[in-house]
N, C-alpha and C positions, 0 to 999 in steps of 0.2 A: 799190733805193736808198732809197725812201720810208719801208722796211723797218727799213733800220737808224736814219733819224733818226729815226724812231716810239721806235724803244728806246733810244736814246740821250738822246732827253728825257728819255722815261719814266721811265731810272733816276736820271739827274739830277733830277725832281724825287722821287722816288718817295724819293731821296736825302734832299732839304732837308725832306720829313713825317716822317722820320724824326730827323732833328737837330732841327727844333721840337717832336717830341715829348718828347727827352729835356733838353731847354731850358726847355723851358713847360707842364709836363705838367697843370697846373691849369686851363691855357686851356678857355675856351668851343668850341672845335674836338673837346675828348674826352671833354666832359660827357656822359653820355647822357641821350635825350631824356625829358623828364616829371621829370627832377632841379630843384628850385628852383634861381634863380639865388643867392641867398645863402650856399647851404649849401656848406660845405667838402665835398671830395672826401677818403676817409680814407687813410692812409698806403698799407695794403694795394694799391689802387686807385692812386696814385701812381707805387708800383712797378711794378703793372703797367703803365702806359701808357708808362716808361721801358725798362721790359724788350723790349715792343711794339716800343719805337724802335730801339731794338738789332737787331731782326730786320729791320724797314724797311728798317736803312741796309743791311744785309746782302743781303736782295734787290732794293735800288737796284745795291749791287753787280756783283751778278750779271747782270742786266741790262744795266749798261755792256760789262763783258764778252762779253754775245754779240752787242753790238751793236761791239763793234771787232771781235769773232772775223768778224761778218759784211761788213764792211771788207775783208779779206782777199781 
């Protein structure tokens, strides 16, 4: 039982890093480290940390899932 709420958070929040990724993809959350703060991140790099959020939300997904499969 502990089981499943582990993964049910998990994907719930595994979920919402994923939706602030593709929300806020310039945030200080996805800067890498040794980057100035001033300097823009380039488009390229944008996308990717958007594209990233896509896959997030996808394995938040997936993780709700086997946390209701394990419900059952």
């Amino acid at each position: 039982m502990l089981f499943t709420i582990f993964l049910l958070l998990f994907g719930v929040l595994v979920i919402g890093l994923g939706i602030f990724a593709i929300k806020k993809p310039t945030s200080w959350f996805f800067r890498p480290i040794g980057l100035q703060r001033d300097s823009e991140p380039s488009a390229g790099f944008i996308d990717y940390i958007k594209f990233a959020g896509v896959i997030t939300i996808v394995l938040g997904v997936i993780f709700l899932i086997f946390g209701i499969l394990s419900l059952l």
